[in-house]
N, C-alpha and C positions, 0 to 999 in steps of 0.2 A: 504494500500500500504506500503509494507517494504522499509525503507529506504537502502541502501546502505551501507556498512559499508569496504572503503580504508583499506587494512591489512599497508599500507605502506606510509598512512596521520601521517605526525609530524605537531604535532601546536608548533609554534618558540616560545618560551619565549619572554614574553614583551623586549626590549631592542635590540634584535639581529641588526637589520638595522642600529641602531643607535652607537651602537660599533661595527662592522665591518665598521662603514665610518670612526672610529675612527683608528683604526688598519692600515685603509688604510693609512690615513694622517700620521702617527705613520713610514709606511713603503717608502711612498713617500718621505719625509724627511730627514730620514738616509740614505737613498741610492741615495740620492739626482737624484729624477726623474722627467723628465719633465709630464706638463697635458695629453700628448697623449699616456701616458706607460699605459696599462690597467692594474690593481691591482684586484685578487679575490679572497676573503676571503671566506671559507669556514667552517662552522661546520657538523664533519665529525662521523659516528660511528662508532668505532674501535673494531675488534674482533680477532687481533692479542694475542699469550699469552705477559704477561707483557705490556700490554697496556692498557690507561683507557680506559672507555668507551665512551669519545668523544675527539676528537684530532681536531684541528685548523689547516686547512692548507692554508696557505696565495701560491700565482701564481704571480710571475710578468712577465708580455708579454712585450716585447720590440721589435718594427717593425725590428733594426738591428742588434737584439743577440739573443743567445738564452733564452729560458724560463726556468726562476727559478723557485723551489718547497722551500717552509720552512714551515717544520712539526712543530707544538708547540704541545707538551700533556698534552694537558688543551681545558676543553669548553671554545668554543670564548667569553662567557659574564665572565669566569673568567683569560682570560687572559690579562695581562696588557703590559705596553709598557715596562718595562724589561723584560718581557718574549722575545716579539716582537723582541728589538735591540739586546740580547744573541741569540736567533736564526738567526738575520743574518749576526753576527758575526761569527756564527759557535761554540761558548762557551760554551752551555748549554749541558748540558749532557742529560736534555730531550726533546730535540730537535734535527731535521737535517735537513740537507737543501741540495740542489743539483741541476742538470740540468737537465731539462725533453727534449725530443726529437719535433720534429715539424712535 
């Protein structure tokens, strides 16, 4: 019997779970958000020209605004909490950030 073989299975690198809850806390913080704002961190493959090949994109959902986007270009296990607070400052030049629609 042939196994099966997903064209479109990623095995996560040891870590991911555990620095995306970090990234979260990192972004709950600075933007000082309460426990009920949902936060989702994401590692993303990017095939834009001039873009790496995995890009971090953090969501914050808040019941009474809209939903922010903040792009980092960087894999979520190498990005850290200065990437994090330059992207939601808006500073970083390899980063953006914006408003997504509902």
């Amino acid at each position: 019997m042939s196994k099966f073989l997903n064209p479109f299975y990623y095995e996560r690198p040891a870590g991911v779970p555990a620095h995306a809850a970090k990234l979260k806390s990192w972004v709950r913080v600075a933007l000082r958000l309460d426990k009920k704002t949902v936060i989702s961190v994401n590692d993303l493959a990017c095939n834009q020209p001039h873009c790496p090949p995995r890009v971090t994109v953090i969501l914050v959902l808040q019941k009474d605004g809209p939903a922010r986007k903040f792009e980092i270009h960087k894999a979520l296990l190498d990005t850290n909490e200065q990437d994090v607070l330059l992207a939601i400052s808006g500073q970083s030049t390899a980063a953006s950030s914006g408003e997504t629609r509902n």
